[in-house]
C-alpha positions in Angstrom: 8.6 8.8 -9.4 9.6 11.4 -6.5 11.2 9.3 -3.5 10.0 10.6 -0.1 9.4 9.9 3.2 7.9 7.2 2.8 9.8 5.2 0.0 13.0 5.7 2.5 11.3 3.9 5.2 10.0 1.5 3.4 13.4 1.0 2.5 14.8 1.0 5.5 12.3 -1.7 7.0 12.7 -4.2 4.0 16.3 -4.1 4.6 16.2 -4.0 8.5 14.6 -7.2 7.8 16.5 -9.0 5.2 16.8 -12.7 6.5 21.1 -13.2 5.6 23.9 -11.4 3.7 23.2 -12.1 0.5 19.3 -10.9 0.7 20.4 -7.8 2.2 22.9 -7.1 -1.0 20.4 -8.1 -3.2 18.1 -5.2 -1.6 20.8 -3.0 -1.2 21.6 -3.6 -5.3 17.7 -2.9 -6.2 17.6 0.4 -4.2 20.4 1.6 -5.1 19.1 1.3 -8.6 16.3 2.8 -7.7 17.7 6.3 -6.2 17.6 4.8 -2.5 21.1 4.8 -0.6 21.5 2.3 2.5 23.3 0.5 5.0 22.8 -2.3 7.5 24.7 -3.8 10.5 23.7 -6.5 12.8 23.7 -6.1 16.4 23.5 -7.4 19.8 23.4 -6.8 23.1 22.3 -6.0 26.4 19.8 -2.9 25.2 20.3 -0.1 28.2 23.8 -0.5 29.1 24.4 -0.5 24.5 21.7 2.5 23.7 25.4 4.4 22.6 27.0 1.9 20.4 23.4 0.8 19.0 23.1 4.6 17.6 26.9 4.6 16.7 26.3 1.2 14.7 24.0 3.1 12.6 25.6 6.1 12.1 29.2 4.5 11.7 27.6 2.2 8.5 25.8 5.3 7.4 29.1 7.0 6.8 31.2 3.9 5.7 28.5 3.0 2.9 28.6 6.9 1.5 25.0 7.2 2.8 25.8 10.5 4.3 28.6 12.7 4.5 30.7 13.2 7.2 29.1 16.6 8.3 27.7 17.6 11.7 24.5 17.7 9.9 24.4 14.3 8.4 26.1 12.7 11.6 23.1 14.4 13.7 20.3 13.4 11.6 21.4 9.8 11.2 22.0 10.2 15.2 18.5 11.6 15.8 16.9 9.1 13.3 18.2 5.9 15.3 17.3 7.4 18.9 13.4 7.7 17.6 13.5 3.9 16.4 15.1 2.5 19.5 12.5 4.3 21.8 10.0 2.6 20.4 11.6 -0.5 21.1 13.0 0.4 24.4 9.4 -0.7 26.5 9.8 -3.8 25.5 13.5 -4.3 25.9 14.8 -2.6 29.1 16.8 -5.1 30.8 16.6 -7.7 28.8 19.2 -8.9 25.3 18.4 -7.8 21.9 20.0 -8.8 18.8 19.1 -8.0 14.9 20.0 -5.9 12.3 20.0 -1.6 12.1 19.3 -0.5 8.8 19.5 3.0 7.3 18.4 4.7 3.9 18.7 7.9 2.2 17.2 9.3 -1.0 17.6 13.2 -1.2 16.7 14.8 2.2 15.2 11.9 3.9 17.0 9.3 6.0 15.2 6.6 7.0 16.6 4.2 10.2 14.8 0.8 11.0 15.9 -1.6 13.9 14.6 -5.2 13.6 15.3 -7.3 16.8 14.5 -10.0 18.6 14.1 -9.3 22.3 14.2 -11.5 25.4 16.1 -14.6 26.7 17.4 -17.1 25.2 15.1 -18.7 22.7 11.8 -16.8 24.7 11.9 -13.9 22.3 9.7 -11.1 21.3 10.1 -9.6 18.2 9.7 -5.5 17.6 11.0 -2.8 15.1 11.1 0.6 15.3 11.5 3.3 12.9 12.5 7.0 12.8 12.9 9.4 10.2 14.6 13.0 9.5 15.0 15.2 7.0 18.5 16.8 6.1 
């Protein structure tokens, strides 16, 4: 079977939302078995004034799990990837805290980024994901 688009963000989604460590290695194991490269990192923060180090999260685990290379190219498309997932999160979050995990996957040409957060304050959260995709 031919991975493409939209095996990686499939990919990308079930790991964004992987409930604890283990599960997320687990996942990690069964793509990577599968021809599917990934990554994931949890975050949190205040979304506008962390819009940098969300997109640096994902492309700093990216390059640490050998999902890309460190090449302008790679960096860039990992980069533009993340910045398309958090827009479509950003409506919902301006101002307010979000916290959840950034995952990214990579089979061939296509990188795949999902965010999976829980927005809002305190316990009063709403829950949104966003995805973006580029081809290298």
């Amino acid at each position: 079977m031919e991975i493409g688009s939209r095996e990686v963000a499939a990919a990308a989604v079930r790991l964004a939302i992987s409930p604890d460590r283990p599960t997320e290695k687990a996942i990690r194991q069964e793509l990577a078995q599968a021809g599917i490269l990934s990554a994931a990192v949890d975050f949190g923060g205040e979304v506008t004034a962390s819009i940098n180090k969300i997109i640096e999260h994902a492309v700093v685990a990216a390059r640490r799990e050998g999902v890309i290379a460190d090449t302008h190219r790679d960096l860039g498309a990992v980069a533009g990837a993340s910045r398309e997932a958090l827009s479509q999160i950003m409506n919902k979050a301006i101002g307010l805290n979000v916290g959840g995990k950034i995952a990214v996957a990579r089979a061939g040409d296509h990188v795949g980024v999902a965010m999976f957060f829980g927005i809002g304050l305190m316990h009063l959260n709403e829950i949104s994901i966003g995805l973006g995709h580029r081809v290298i």
